[in-house]
HTML snippet that shows the backbone in 3Dmol.js (N, CA, C, O; Angstrom):
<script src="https://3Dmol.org/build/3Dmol-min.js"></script>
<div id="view" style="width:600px;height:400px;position:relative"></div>
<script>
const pdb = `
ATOM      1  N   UNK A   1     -10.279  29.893  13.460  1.00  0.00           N
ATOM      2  CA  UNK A   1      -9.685  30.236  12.185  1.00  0.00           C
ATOM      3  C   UNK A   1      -8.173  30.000  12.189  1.00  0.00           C
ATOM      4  O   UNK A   1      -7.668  29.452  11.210  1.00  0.00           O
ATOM      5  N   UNK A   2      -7.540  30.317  13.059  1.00  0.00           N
ATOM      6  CA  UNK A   2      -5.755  30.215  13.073  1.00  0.00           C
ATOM      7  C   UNK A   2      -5.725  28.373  13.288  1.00  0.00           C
ATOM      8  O   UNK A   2      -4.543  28.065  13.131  1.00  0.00           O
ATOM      9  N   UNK A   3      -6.516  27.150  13.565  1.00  0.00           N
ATOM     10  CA  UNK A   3      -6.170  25.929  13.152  1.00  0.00           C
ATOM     11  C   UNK A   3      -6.176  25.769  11.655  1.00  0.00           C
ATOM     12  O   UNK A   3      -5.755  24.651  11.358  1.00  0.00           O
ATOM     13  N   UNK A   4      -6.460  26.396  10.752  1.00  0.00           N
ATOM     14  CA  UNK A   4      -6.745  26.305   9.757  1.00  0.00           C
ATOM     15  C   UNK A   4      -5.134  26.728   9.512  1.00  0.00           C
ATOM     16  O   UNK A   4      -5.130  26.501   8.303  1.00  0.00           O
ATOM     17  N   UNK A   5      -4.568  26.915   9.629  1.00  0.00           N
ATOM     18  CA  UNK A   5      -3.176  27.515   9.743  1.00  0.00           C
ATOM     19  C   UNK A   5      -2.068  26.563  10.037  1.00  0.00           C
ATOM     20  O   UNK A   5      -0.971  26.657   9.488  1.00  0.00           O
ATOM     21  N   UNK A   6      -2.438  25.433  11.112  1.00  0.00           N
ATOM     22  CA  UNK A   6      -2.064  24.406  11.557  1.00  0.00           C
ATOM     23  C   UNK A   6      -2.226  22.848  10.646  1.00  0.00           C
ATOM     24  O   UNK A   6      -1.389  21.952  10.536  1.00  0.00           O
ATOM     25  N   UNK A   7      -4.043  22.961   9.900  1.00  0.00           N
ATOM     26  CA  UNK A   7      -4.161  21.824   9.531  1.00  0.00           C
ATOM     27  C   UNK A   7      -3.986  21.923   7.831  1.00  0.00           C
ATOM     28  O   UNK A   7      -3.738  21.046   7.003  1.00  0.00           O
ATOM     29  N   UNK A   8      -4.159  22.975   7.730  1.00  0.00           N
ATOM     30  CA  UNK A   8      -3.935  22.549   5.690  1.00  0.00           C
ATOM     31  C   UNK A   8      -2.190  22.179   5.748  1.00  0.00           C
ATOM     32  O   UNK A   8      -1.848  21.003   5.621  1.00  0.00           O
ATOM     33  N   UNK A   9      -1.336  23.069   5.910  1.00  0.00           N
ATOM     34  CA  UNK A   9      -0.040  21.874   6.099  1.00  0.00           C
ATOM     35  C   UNK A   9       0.156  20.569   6.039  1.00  0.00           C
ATOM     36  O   UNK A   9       0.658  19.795   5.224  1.00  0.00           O
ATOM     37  N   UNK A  10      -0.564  20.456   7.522  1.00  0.00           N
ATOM     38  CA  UNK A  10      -0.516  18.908   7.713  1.00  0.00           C
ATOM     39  C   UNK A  10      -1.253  17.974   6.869  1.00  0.00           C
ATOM     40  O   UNK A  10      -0.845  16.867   6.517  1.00  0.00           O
ATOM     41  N   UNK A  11      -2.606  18.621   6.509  1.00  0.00           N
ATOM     42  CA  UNK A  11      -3.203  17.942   5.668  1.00  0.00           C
ATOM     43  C   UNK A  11      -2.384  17.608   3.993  1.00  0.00           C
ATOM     44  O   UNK A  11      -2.537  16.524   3.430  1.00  0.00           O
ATOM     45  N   UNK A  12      -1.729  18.487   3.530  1.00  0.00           N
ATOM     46  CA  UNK A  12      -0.706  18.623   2.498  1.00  0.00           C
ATOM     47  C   UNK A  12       0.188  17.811   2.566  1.00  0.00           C
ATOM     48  O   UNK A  12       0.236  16.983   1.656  1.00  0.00           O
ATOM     49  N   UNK A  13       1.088  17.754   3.523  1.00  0.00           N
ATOM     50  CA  UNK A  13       2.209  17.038   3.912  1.00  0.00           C
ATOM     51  C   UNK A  13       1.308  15.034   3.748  1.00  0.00           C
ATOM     52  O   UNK A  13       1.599  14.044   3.078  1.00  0.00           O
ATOM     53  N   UNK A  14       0.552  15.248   4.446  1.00  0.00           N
ATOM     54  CA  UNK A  14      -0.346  13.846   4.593  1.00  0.00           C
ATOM     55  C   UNK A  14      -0.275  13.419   3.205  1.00  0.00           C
ATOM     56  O   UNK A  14       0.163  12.353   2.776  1.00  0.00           O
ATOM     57  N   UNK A  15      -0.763  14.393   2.569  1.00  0.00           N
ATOM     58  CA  UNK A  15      -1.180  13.828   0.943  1.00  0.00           C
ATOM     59  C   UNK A  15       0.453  13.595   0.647  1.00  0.00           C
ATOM     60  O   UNK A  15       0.654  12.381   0.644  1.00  0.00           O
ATOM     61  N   UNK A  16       1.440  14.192   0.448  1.00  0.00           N
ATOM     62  CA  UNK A  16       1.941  13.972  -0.321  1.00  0.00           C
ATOM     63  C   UNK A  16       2.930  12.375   0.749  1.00  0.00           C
ATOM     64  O   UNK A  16       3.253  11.313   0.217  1.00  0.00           O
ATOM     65  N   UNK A  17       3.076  12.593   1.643  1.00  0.00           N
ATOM     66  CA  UNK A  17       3.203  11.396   2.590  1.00  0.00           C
ATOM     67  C   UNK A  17       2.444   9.900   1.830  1.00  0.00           C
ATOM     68  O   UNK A  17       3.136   8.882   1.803  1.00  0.00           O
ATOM     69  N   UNK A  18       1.160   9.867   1.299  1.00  0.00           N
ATOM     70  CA  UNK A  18       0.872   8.863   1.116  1.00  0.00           C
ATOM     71  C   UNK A  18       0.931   8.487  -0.518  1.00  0.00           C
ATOM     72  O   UNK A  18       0.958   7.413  -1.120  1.00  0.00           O
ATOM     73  N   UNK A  19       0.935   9.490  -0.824  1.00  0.00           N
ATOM     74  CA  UNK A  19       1.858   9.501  -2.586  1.00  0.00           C
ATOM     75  C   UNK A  19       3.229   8.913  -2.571  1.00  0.00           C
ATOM     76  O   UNK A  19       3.626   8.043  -3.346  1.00  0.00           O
ATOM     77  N   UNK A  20       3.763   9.351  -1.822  1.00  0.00           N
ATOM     78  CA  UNK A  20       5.214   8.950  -1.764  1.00  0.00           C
ATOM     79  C   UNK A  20       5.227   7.019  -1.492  1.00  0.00           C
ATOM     80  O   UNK A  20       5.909   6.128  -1.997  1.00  0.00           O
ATOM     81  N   UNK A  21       4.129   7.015  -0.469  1.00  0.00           N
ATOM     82  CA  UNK A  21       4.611   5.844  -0.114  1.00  0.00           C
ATOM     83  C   UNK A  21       3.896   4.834  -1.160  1.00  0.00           C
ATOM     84  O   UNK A  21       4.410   3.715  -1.164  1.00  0.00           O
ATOM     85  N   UNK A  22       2.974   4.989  -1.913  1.00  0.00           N
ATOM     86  CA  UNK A  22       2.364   4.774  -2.753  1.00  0.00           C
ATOM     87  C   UNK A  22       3.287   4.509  -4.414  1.00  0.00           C
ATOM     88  O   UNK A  22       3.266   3.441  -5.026  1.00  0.00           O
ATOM     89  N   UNK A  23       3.802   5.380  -4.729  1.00  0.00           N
ATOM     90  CA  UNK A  23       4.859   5.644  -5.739  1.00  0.00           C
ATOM     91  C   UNK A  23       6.105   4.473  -5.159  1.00  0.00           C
ATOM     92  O   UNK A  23       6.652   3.713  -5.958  1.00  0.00           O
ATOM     93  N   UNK A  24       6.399   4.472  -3.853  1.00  0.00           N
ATOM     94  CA  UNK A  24       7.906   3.391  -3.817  1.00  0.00           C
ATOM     95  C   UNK A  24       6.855   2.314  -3.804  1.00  0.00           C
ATOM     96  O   UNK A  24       7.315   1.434  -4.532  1.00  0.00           O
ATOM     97  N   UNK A  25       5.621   1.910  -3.331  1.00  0.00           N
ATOM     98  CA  UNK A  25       5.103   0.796  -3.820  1.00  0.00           C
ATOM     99  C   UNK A  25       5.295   0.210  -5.303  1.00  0.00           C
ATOM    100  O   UNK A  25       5.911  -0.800  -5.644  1.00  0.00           O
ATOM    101  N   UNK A  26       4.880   0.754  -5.763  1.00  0.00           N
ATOM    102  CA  UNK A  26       4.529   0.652  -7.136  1.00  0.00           C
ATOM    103  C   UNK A  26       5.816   0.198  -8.209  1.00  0.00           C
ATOM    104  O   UNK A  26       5.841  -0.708  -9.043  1.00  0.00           O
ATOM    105  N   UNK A  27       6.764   1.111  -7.870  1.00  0.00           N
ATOM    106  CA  UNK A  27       8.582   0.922  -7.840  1.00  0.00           C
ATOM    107  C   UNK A  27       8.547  -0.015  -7.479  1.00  0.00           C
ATOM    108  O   UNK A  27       8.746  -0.695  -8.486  1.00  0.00           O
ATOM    109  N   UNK A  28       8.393  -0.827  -6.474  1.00  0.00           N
ATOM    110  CA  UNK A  28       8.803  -1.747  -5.965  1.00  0.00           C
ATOM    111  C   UNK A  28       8.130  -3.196  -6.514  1.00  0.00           C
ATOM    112  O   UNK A  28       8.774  -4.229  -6.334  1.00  0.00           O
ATOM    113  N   UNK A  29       7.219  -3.229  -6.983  1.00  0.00           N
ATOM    114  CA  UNK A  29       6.276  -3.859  -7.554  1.00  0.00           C
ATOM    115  C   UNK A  29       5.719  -5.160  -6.874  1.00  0.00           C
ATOM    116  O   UNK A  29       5.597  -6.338  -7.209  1.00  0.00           O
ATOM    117  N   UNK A  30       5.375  -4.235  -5.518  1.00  0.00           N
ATOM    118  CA  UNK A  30       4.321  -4.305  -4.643  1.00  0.00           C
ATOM    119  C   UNK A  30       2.862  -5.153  -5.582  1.00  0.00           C
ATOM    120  O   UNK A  30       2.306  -6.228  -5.359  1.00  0.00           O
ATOM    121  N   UNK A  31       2.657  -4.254  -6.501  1.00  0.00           N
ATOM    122  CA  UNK A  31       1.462  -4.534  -7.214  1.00  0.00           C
ATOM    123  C   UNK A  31       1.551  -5.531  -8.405  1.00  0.00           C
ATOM    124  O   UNK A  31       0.540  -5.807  -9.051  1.00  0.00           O
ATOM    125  N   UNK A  32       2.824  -6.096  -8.703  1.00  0.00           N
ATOM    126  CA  UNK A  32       3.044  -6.600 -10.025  1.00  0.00           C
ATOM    127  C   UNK A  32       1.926  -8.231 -10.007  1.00  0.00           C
ATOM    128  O   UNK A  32       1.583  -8.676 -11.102  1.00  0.00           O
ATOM    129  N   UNK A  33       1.602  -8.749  -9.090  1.00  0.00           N
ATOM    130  CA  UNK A  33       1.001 -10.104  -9.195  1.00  0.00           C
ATOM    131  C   UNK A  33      -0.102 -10.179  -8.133  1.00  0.00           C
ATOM    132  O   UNK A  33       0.419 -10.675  -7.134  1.00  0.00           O
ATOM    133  N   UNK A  34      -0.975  -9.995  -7.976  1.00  0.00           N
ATOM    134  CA  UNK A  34      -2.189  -9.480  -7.249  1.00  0.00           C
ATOM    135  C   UNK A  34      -2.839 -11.033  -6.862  1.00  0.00           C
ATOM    136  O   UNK A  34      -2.983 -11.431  -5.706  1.00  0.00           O
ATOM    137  N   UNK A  35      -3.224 -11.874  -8.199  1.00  0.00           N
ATOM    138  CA  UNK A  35      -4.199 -12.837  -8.130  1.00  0.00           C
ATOM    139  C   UNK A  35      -2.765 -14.247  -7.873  1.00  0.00           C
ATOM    140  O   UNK A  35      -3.084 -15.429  -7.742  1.00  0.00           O
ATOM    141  N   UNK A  36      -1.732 -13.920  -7.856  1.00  0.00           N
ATOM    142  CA  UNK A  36      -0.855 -15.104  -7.653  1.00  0.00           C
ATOM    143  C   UNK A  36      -0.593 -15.989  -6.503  1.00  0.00           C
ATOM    144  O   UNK A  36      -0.380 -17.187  -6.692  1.00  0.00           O
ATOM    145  N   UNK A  37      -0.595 -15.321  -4.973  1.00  0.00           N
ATOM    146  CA  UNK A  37      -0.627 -15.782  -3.606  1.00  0.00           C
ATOM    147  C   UNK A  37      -2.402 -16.879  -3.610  1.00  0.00           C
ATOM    148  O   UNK A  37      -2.684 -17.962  -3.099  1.00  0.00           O
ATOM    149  N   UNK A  38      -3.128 -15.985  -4.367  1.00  0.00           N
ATOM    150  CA  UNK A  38      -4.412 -16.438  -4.125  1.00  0.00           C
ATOM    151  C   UNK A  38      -4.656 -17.748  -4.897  1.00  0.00           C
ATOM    152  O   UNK A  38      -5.421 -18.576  -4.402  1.00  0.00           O
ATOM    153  N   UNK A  39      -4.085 -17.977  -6.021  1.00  0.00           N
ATOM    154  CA  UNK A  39      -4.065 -19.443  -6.552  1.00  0.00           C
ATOM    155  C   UNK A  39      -3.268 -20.233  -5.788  1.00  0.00           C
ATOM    156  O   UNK A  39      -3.730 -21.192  -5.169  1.00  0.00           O
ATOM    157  N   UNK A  40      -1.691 -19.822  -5.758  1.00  0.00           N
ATOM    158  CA  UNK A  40      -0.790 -20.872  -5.270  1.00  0.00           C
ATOM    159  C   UNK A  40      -1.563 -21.381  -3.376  1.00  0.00           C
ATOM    160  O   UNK A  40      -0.899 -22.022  -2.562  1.00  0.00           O
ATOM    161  N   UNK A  41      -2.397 -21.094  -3.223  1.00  0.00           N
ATOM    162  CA  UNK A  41      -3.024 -21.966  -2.002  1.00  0.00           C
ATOM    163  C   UNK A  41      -3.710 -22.779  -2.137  1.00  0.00           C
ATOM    164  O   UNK A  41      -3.835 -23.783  -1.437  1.00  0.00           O
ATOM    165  N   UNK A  42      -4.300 -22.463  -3.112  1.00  0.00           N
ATOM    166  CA  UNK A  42      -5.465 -23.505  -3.564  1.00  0.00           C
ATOM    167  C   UNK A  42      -4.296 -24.643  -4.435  1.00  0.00           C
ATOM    168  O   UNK A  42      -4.916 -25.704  -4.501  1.00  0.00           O
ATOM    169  N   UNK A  43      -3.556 -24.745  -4.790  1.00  0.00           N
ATOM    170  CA  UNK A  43      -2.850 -25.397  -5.200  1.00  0.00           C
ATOM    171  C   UNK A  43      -1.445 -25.947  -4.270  1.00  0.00           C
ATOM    172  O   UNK A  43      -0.409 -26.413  -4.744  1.00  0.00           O
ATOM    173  N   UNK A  44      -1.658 -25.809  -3.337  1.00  0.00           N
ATOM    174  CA  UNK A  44      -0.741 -25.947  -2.049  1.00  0.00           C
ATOM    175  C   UNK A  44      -1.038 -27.550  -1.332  1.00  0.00           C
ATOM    176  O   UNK A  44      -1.999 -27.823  -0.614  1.00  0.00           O
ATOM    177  N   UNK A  45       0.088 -28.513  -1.756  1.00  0.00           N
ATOM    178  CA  UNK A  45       0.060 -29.750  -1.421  1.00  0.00           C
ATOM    179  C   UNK A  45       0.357 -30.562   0.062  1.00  0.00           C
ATOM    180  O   UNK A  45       1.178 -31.445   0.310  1.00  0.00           O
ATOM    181  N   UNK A  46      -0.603 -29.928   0.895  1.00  0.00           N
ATOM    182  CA  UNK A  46      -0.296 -30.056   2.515  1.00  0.00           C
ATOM    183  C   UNK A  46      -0.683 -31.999   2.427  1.00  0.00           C
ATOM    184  O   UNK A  46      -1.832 -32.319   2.122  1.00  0.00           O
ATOM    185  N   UNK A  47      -0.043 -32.677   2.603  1.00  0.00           N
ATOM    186  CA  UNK A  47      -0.348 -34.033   2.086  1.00  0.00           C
ATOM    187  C   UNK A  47      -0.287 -34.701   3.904  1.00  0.00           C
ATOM    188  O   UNK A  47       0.814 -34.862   4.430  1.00  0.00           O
ATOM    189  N   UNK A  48      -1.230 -34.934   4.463  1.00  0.00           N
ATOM    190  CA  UNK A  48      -1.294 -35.536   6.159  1.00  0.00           C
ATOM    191  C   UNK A  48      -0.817 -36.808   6.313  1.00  0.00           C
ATOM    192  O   UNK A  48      -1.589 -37.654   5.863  1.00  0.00           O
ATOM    193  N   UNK A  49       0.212 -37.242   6.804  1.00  0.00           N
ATOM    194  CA  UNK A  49       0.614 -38.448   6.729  1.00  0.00           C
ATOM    195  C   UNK A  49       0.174 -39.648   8.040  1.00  0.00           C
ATOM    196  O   UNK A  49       0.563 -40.814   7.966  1.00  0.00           O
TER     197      UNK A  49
END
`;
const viewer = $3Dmol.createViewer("view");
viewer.addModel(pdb, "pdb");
viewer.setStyle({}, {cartoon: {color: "spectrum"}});
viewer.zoomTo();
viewer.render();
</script>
């Protein structure tokens, strides 16, 4: 019973740990173009000489 004392904290802290890092993602706009890397390859002119 007294880990329970130890882990909801941590478990709390965790959550908000991955919110945070989640939120400066997002700020950052991490997420703004998702499908764009995935075309520009297929469209990527490696020409073998």
């Amino acid at each position: 019973m007294e880990i329970l004392y130890l882990l909801i904290p941590l478990s709390v802290m965790l959550v908000f740990l991955v919110g945070a890092a989640f939120w400066w993602s997002v700020a950052h706009g991490q997420f703004d173009d998702l499908e764009g890397p995935a075309h520009r390859i297929l469209s990527d002119d490696d020409s073998v000489h």
